[in-house]
TIDREN-944047 format. One record per residue (C-alpha): residue number from 1; y, z, x. Coordinates in steps of 0.001 Angstrom, whole numbers, plus 500000, padded with zeros to 6 digits. Layout:
residues N
<resi:NUM; north:Y; up:Z; east:X>
...
END
This chain:
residues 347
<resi:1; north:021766; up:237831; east:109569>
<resi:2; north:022965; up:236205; east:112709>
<resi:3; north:023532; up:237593; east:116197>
<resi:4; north:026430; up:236563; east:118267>
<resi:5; north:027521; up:237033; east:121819>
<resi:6; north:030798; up:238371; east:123183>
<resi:7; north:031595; up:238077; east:126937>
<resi:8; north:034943; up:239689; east:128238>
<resi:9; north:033677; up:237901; east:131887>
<resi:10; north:033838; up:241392; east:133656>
<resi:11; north:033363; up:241269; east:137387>
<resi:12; north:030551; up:243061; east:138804>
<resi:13; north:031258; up:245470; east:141841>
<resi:14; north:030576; up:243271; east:144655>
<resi:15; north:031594; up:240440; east:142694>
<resi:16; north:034198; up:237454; east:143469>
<resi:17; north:036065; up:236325; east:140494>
<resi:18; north:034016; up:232690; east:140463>
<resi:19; north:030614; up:234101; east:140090>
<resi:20; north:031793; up:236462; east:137465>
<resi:21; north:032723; up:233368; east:135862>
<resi:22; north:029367; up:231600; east:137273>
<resi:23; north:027502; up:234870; east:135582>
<resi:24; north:029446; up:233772; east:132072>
<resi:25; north:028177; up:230296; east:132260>
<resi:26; north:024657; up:231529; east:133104>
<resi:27; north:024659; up:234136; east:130633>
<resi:28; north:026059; up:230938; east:128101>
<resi:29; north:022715; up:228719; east:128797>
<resi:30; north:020212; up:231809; east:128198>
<resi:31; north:022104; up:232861; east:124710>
<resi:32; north:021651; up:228721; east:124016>
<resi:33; north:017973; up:228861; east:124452>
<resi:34; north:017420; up:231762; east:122849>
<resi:35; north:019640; up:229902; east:119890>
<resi:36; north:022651; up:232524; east:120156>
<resi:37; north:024697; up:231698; east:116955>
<resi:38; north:027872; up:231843; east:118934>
<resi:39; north:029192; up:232521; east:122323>
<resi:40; north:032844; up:233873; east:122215>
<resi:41; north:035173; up:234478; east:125462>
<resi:42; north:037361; up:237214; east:124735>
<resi:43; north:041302; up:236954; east:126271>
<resi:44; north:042350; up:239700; east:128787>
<resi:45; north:045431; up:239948; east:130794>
<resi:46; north:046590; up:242023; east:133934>
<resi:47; north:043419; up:243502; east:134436>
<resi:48; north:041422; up:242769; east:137462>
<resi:49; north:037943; up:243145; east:136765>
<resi:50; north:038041; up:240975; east:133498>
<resi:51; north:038137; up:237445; east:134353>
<resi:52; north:038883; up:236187; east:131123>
<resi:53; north:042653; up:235447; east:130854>
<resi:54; north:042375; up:231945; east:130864>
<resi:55; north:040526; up:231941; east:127871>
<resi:56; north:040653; up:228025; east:126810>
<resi:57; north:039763; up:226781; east:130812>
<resi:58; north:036461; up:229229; east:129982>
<resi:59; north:035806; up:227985; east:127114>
<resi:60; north:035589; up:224150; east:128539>
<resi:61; north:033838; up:225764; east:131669>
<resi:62; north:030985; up:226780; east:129052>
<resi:63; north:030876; up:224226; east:126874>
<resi:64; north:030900; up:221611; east:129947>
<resi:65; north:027534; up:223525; east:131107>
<resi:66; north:025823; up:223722; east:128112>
<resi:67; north:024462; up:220973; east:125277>
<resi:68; north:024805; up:222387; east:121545>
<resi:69; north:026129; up:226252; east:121629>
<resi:70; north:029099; up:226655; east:119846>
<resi:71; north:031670; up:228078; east:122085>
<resi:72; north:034827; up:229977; east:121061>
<resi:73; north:037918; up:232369; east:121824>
<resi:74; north:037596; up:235884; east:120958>
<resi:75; north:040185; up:235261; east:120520>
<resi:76; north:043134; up:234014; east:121070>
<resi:77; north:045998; up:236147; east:120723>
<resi:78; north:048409; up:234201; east:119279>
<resi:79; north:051543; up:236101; east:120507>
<resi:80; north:051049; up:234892; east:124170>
<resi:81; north:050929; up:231604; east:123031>
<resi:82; north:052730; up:228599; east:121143>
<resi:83; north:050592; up:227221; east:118262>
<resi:84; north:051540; up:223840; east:119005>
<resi:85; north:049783; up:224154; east:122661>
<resi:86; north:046772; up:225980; east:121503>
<resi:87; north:046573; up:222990; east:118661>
<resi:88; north:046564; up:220362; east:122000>
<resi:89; north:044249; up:222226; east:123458>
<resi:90; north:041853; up:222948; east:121262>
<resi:91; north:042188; up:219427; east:119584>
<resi:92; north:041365; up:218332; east:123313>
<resi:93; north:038253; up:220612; east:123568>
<resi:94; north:037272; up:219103; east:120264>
<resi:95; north:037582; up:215642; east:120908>
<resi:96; north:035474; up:216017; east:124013>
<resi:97; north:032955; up:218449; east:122462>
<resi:98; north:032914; up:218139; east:118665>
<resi:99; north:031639; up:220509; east:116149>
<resi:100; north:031117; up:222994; east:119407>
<resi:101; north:034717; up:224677; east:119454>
<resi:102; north:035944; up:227926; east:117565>
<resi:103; north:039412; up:229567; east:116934>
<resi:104; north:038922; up:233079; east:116477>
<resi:105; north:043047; up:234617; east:116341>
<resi:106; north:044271; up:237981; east:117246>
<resi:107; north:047769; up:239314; east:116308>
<resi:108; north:047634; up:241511; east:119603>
<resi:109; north:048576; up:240666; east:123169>
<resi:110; north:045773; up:241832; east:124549>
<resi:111; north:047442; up:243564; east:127032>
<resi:112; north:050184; up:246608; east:128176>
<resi:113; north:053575; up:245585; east:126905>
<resi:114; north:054955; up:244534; east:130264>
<resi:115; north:052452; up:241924; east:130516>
<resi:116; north:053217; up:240603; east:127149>
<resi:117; north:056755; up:240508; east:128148>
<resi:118; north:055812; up:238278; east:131028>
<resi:119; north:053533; up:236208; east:128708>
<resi:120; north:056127; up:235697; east:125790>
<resi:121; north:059371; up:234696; east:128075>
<resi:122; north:061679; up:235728; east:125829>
<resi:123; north:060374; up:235586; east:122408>
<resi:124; north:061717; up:238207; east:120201>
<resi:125; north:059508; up:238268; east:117255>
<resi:126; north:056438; up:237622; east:116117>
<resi:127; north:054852; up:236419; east:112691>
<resi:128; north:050681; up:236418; east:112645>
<resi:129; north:050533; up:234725; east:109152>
<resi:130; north:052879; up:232326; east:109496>
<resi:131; north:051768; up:231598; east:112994>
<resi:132; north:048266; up:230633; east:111607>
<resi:133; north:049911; up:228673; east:109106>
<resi:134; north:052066; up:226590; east:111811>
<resi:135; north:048695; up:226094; east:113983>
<resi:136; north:046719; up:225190; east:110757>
<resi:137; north:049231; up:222359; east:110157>
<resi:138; north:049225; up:220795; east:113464>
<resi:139; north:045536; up:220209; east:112817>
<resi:140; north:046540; up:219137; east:109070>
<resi:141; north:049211; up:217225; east:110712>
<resi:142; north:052033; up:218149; east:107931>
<resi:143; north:053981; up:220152; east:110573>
<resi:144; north:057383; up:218096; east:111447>
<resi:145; north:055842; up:217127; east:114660>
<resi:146; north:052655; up:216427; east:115246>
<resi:147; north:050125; up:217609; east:118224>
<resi:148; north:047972; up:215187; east:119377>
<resi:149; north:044440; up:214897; east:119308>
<resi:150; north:044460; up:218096; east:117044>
<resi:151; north:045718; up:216180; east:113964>
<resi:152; north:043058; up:215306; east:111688>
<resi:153; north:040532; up:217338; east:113666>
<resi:154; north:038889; up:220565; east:111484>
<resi:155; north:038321; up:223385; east:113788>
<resi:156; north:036873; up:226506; east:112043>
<resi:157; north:039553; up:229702; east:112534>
<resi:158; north:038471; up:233131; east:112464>
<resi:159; north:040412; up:236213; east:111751>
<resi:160; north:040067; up:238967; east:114058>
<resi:161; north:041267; up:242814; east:113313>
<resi:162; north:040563; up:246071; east:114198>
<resi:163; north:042979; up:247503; east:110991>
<resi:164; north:043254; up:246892; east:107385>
<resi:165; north:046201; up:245020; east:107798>
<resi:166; north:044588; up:241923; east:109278>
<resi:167; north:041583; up:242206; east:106369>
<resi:168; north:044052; up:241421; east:103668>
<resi:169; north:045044; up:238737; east:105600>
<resi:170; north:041624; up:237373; east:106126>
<resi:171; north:040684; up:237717; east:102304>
<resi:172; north:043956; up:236542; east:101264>
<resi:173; north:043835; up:233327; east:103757>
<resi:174; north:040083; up:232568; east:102628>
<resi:175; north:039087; up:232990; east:106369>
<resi:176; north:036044; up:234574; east:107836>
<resi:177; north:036801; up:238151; east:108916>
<resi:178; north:035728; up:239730; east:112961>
<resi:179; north:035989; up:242914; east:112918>
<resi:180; north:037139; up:244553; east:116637>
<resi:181; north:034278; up:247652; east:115866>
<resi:182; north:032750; up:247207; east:119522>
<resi:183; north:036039; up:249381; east:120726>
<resi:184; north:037832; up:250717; east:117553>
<resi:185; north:034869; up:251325; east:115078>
<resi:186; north:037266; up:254184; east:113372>
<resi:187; north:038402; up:251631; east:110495>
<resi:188; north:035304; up:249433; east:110369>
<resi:189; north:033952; up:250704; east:106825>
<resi:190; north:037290; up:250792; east:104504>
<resi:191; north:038428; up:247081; east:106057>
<resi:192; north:035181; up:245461; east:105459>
<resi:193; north:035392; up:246966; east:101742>
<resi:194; north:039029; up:245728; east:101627>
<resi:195; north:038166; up:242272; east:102804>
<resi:196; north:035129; up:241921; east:100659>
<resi:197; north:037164; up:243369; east:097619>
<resi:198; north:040312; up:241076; east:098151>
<resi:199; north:038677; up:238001; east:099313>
<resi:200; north:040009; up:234444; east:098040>
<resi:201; north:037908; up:231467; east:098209>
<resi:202; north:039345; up:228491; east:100159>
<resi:203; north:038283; up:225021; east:101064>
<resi:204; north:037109; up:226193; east:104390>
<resi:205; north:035014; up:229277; east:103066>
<resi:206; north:033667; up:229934; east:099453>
<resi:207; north:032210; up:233335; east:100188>
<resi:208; north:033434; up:236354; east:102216>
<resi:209; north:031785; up:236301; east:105771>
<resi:210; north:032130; up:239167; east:108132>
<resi:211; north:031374; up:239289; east:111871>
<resi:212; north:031236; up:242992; east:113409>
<resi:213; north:031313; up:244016; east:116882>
<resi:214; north:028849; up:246030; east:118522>
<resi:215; north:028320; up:247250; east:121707>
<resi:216; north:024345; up:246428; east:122471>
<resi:217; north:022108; up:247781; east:125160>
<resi:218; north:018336; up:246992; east:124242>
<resi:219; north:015261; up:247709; east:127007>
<resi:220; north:011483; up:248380; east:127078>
<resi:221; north:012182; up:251908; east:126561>
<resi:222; north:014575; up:254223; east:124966>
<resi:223; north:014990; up:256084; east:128596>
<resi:224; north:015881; up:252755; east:130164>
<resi:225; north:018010; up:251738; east:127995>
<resi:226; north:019598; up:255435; east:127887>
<resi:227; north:020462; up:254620; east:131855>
<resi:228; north:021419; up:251327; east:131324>
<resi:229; north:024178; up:252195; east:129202>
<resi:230; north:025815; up:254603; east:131966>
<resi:231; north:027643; up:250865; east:133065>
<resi:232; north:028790; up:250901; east:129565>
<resi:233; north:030390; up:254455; east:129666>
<resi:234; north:031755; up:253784; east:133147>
<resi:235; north:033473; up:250376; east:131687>
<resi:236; north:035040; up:252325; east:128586>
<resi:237; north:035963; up:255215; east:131273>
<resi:238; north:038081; up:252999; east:133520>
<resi:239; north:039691; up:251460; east:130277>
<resi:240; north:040958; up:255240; east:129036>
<resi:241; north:041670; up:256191; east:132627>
<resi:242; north:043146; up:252653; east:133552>
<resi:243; north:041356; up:252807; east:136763>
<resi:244; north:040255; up:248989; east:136562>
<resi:245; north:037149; up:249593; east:138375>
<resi:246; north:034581; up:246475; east:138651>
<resi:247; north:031818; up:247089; east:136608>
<resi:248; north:029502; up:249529; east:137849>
<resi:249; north:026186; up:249675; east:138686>
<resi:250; north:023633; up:252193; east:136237>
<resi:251; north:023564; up:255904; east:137362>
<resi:252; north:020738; up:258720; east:136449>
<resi:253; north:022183; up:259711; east:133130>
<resi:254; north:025739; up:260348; east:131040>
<resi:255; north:026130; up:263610; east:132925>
<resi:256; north:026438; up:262110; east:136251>
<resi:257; north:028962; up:259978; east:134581>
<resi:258; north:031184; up:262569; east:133897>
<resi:259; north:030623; up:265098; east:136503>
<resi:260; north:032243; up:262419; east:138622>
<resi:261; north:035041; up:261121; east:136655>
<resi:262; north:038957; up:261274; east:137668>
<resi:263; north:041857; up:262036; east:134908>
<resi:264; north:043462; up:259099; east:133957>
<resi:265; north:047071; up:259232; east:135776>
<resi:266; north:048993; up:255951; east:133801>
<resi:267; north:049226; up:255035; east:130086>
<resi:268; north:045809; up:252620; east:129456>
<resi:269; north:045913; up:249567; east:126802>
<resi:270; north:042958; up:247480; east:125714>
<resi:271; north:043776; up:244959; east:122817>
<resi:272; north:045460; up:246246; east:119839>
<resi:273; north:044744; up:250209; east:120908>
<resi:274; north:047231; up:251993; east:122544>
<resi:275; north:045217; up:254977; east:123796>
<resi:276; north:048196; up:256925; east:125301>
<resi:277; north:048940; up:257984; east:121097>
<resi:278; north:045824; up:259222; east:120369>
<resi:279; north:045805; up:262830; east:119689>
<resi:280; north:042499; up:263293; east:121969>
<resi:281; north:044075; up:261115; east:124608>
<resi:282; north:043642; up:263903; east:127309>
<resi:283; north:040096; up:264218; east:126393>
<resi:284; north:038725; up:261399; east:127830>
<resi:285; north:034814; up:262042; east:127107>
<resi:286; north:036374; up:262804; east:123147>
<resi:287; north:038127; up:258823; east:123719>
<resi:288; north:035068; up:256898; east:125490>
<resi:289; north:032553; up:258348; east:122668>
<resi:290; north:034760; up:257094; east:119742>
<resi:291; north:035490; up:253839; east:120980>
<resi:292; north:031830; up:252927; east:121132>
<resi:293; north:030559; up:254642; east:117987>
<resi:294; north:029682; up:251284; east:117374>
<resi:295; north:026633; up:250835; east:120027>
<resi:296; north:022820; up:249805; east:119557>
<resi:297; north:021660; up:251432; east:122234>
<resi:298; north:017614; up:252017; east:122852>
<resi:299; north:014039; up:250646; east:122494>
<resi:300; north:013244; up:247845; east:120226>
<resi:301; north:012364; up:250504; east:117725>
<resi:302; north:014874; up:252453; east:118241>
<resi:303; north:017582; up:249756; east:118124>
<resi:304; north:016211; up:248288; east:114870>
<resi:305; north:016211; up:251791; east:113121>
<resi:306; north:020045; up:251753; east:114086>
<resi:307; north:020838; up:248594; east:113044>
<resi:308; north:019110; up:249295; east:109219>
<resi:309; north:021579; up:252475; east:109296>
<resi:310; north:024856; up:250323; east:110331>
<resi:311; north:023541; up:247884; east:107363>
<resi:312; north:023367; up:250427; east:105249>
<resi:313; north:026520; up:251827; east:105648>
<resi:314; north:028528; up:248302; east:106228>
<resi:315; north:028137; up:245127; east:104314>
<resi:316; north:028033; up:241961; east:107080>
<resi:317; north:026939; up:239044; east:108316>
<resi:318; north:026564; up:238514; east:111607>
<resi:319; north:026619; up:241003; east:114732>
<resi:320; north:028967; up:239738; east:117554>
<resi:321; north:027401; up:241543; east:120765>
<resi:322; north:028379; up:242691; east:123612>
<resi:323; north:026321; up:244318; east:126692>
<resi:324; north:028133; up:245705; east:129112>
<resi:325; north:024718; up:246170; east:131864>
<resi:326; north:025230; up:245980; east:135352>
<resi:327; north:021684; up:243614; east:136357>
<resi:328; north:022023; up:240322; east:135256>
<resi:329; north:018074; up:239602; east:134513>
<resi:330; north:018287; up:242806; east:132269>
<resi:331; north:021387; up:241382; east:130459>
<resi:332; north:019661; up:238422; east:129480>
<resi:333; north:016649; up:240706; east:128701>
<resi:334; north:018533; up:242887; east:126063>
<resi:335; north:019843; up:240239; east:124100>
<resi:336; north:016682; up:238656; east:123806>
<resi:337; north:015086; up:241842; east:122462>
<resi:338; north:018148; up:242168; east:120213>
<resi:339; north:017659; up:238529; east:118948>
<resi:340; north:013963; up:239509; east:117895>
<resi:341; north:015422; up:242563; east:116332>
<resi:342; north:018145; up:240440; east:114373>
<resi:343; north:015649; up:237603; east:113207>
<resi:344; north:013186; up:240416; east:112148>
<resi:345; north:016265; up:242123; east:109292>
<resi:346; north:015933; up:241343; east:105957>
<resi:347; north:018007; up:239168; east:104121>
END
């Protein structure tokens, strides 16, 4: 099993936008040593603390300041974006960096529907599969025109979902398959099965391969950990509430969290989930816990004890983790206790 990172570049409280982005590159160079499998850079818009909306200029930020880590977009969302320009610029990040770059797609906008407005500029509809099959053929070079340096180049794509709608399409396409379970865990199990089930072999992938999110907050012990992950809970709090806080220093304990928290007062968005439908919307402790059911959270012991039960329940490959902890040093710290965790798992 492999261990992944995620990094949505949030901006600490007391935090300028270019050392949140300094903290990303920093953050890159410790998963490289530790020999991360992967370091993705997640695409956010019209929120201010996530710096990540400019997710291509990131990814050449990271891959400029490190050596051999494989750097890619989690993803991009391919209805902000022409294929033909993400084919010219990620054939240009490949040419200067080869074998380093990945193309993880989403079908969201990864933001509230104004913003996507703003972002499209008048496009009235949108087609995910055939999309991926226009930006696949600018790299094929069989498209009419052709995007330059892309053509010829082979870029690995990745499929990312948080329904069973984009697992067909992953089996059916012969792609590898990320699943979005690090904020909407609720369909994790039955697309995985689907996937697995309906999977086609390609030329770019013989076997199904699954990648699945998970929120990951590792320390010495289970109590520090356990206060470590109040950050966590007040990130997930500001995305129900839409309060946009920067990330927020640790507090005593979950309690304190919520004794303090305000109601949220506008409709929130965060990728594909629009939490203003949710039946529990008004219950925002009820909203925060479900969207990170998916967290390792704990000890060494304790996190490796939780990781046997998510492998026993779902059938994957490769974690894709994100830590959402205030002290930089301690980041670094959990995923290299989470790394020894992952290298210790059976086959």
């Amino acid at each position: 099993m492999q261990l992944s990172i995620l990094n949505l570049v949030p901006v600490r409280a007391g935090q300028s936008y270019q050392q949140a982005m300094t903290a990303m590159v920093t953050l890159a160079q410790a998963a490289e040593a530790m020999g991360i499998e992967r370091y993705w850079i997640a695409e956010h818009h019209n929120m201010k603390n996530l710096a990540s909306s400019a997710t291509s200029l990131l990814i050449q930020h990271t891959l400029a300041h490190t050596q051999t880590l494989r750097v890619g977009s989690g993803g991009v969302m391919l209805p902000n974006h022409s294929p033909y320009v993400v084919a010219e610029q990620y054939g240009t990040l490949e040419t200067l960096y080869p074998r380093r770059v990945e193309l993880g797609l989403g079908r969201a906008p990864g933001t509230d529907m104004r913003t996507a407005h703003a972002l499209r500029r008048g496009r009235q509809s949108f087609d995910f599969p055939a999309e991926i099959a226009e930006l696949r053929g600018y790299f094929d070079n069989r498209n009419p025109v052709s995007a330059y340096p892309s053509a010829g180049l082979d870029i690995p794509f990745y499929i990312l979902g948080s329904s069973t709608e984009s697992a067909y399409l992953a089996a059916e396409l012969g792609l590898p398959y990320a699943f979005a379970s690090h904020f909407a865990p609720r369909m994790l199990e039955m697309a995985v099965k689907i996937y697995r089930d309906h999977f086609k072999p390609s030329q770019h992938l013989a076997q199904p391969y699954v990648i699945v999110g998970v929120n990951a907050i590792v320390a010495d012990s289970d109590e520090e950990a356990a206060m470590l992950a109040t950050t966590q809970t007040q990130f997930f709090l500001n995305v129900v509430t839409n309060a946009q806080q920067d990330l927020q220093p640790p507090v005593a304990d979950e309690e304190a969290v919520w004794r303090n928290h305000q109601k949220a007062t506008q409709q929130p968005h965060f990728g594909p989930v629009d939490l203003s439908v949710l039946p529990i919307y008004s219950q925002e402790r009820d909203v925060v816990e479900q969207m990170t059911a998916c967290s390792l959270v704990g000890s060494p012991a304790s996190v490796a004890q939780q990781l046997q039960s998510l492998r026993a329940t779902v059938h994957f490959d490769e974690i894709m983790a994100v830590s959402y902890i205030f002290d930089e040093a301690k980041q670094q710290r959990s995923y290299q206790l989470l790394k020894a965790i992952v290298d210790q798992q059976p086959a």
